[in-house]
C-alpha positions, 0 to 999 in steps of 0.5 A: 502468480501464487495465491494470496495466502489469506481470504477476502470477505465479503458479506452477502449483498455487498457490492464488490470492492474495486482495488481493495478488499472489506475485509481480510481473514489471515493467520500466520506470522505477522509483519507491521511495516511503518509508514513509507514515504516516496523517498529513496531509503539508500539516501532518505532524498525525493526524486519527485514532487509529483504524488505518483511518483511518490506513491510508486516509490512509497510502495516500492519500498514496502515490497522490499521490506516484505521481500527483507522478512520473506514476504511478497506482497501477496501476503499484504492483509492491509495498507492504510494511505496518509495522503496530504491532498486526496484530490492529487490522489483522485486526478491521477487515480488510474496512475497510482492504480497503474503505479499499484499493480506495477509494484505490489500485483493484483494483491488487493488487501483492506485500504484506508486512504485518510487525508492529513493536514501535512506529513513529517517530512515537508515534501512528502505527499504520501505515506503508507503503512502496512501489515503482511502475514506469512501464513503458518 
């Protein structure tokens, strides 16, 4: 696996973070991906109700979009969550990190979950957006 083409910060005294980072420092290109959704993008149709399914396929879908710009998601600097129910995040938490590392590695770059009264699309119980950079 190559190594993330940015660098963690992590002030002096803090705790590490699990499964994410404070803070990234990058240079480079810069790739913004909108808001994923759990949907198959070939025909914009849910597979699944169930909030992990959701969030794998949320993420599957910014790794091809990273794999579209040249990208892995080891270049991913943040990824901010949009979740309708952060309790169905929390019961399943060790699925969407299972879900996570299946898709995207063990690349852990500054998360924000915030969650929302409801999404664009009715069935949709998650979406992520993210940005990547290519280094120079």
């Amino acid at each position: 696996m190559t190594q993330a083409p940015h660098q963690a910060i992590l002030p002096p005294g803090w705790d590490k973070p699990k499964g994410y980072a404070n803070a990234i420092v990058a240079s480079g290109r810069q790739i913004f991906i909108a808001g994923q959704i759990g949907w198959n993008p070939a025909n914009s149709t849910f597979e699944s109700d169930a909030f992990v399914d959701q969030a794998r396929q949320a993420l599957a879908n910014i790794a091809a979009l990273l794999a579209a710009a040249g990208a892995t998601p080891a270049h991913l600097v943040r990824l901010t969550w949009y979740v309708v129910d952060k309790h169905e995040y929390l019961v399943d938490l060790a699925a969407v990190g299972s879900a996570y590392r299946d898709v995207l590695g063990r690349n852990f770059p500054a998360m924000t979950l915030v969650e929302v009264k409801s999404l664009l699309e009715p069935r949709a119980k998650v979406e992520i957006e993210a940005t990547a950079v290519l280094p120079d």
